[in-house]
C-alpha positions as CSV (number, residue, x, y, z in Angstrom):
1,X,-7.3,-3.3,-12.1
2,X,-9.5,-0.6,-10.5
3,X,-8.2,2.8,-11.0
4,X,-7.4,3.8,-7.6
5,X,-9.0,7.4,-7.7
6,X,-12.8,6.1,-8.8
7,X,-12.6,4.6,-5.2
8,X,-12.6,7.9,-2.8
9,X,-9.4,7.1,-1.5
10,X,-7.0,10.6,-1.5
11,X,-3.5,10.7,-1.9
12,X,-1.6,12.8,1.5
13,X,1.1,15.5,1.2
14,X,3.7,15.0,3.8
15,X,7.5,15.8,3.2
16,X,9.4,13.0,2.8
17,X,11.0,11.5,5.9
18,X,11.6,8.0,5.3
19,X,13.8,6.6,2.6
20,X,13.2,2.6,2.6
21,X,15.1,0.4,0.5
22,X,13.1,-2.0,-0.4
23,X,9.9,-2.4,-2.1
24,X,8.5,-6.0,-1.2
25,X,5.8,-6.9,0.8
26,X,7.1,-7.3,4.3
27,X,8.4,-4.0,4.6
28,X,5.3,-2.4,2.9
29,X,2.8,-4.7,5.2
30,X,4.5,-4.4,8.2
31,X,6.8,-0.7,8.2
32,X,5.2,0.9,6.0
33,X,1.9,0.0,7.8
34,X,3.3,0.9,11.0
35,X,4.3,4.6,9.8
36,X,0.7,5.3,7.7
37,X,-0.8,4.6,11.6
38,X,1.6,6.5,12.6
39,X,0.8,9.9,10.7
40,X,-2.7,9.4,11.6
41,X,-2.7,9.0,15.4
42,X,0.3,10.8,16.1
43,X,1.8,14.5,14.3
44,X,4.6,12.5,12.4
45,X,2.9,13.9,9.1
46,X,5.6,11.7,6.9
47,X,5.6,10.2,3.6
48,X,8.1,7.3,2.7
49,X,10.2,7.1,-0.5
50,X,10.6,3.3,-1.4
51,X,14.1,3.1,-3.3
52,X,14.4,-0.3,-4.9
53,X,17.9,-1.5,-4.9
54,X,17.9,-4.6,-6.9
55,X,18.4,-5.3,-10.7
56,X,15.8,-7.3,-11.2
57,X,11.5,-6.3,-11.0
58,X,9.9,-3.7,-11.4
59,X,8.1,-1.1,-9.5
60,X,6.2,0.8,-12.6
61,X,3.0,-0.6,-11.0
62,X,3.4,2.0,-7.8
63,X,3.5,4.9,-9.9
64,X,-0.1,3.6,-12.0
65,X,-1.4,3.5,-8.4
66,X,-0.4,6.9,-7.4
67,X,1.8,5.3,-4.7
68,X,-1.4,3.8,-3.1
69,X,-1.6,0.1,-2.1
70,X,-4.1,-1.9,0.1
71,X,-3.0,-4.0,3.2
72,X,-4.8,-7.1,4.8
73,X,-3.9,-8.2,7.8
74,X,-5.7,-11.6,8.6
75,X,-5.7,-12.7,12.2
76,X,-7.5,-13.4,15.3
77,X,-9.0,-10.3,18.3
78,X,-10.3,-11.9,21.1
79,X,-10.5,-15.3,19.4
80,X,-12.6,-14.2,16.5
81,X,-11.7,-14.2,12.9
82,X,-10.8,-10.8,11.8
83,X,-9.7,-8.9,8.7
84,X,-8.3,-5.6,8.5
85,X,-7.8,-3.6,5.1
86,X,-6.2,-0.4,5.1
87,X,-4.7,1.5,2.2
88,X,-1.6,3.1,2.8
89,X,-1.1,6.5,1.7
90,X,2.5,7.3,3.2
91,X,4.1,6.2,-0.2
92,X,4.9,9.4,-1.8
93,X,6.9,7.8,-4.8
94,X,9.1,4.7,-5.9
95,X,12.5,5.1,-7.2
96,X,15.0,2.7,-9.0
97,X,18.3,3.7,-7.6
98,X,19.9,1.1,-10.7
99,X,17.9,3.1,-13.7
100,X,16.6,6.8,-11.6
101,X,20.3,7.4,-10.7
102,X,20.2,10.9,-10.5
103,X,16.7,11.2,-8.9
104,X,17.8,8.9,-5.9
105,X,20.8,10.7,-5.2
106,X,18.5,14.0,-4.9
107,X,17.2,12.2,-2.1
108,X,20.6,12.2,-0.2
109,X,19.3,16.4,-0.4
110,X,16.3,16.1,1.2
111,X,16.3,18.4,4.5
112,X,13.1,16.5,5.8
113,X,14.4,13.1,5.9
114,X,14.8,11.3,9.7
C-alpha cells in the first residue's frame, strides 16, 4: 500500500459535526462523498467521525491511512465514459463503539456535532 502522505494529499482540520455509524462503502462513497463536496463549495467546514457498530471487522486500516480514502465514481456525462477519483478528507477518525467504549461515548460531548 502506498503511504498516503508521499502522495501530496493533506489531511483538513474541521470540528467534528457528523457522527456516522457505519463504516462500509456506501455510506463512505455516497455521504461521506457528498459532505467532503460539501466543505469545499460551501462554509460547512465539517469532519465526520465514522463509529462502527458491529462485532465483527475491523477498521485499523482508517487509522494507517490517516482517515484518508480514495473514491471512484464510474459513470457516464453527456454519453461519454467518465471516471472521477477524489480522496476524501472529511474523516477525522474511526471509532469501535464495541472495543473504544469510552472514547465513543465522549462523542455524545462533542458541542460541534449537527
Amino acid at each position: 500500500m502506498k503511504d498516503i502522505s508521499q502522495i501530496g494529499i493533506e489531511k483538513k482540520n474541521r470540528p467534528v459535526k457528523v457522527m456516522q455509524f457505519g463504516e462500509g462503502n456506501f455510506l463512505r462513497a455516497f455521504v461521506d462523498y457528498m459532505l467532503d463536496i460539501l466543505n469545499e463549495k460551501t462554509d460547512f467546514d465539517g469532519n465526520i467521525v465514522l463509529v462502527k457498530p458491529i462485532e465483527f471487522g475491523s477498521i485499523e486500516q482508517f487509522g494507517k491511512q490517516d482517515n484518508l480514502y480514495t473514491v471512484y465514481l464510474r459513470g457516464l456525462e453527456n454519453g461519454k465514459e467518465t471516471i472521477i477519483k477524489r480522496t476524501i478528507t472529511s474523516s477525522e477518525k474511526a471509532v469501535d463503539c464495541n472495543v473504544q467504549y469510552e472514547e465513543y461515548s465522549k462523542l455524545a460531548e462533542c458541542d460541534t456535532l449537527r
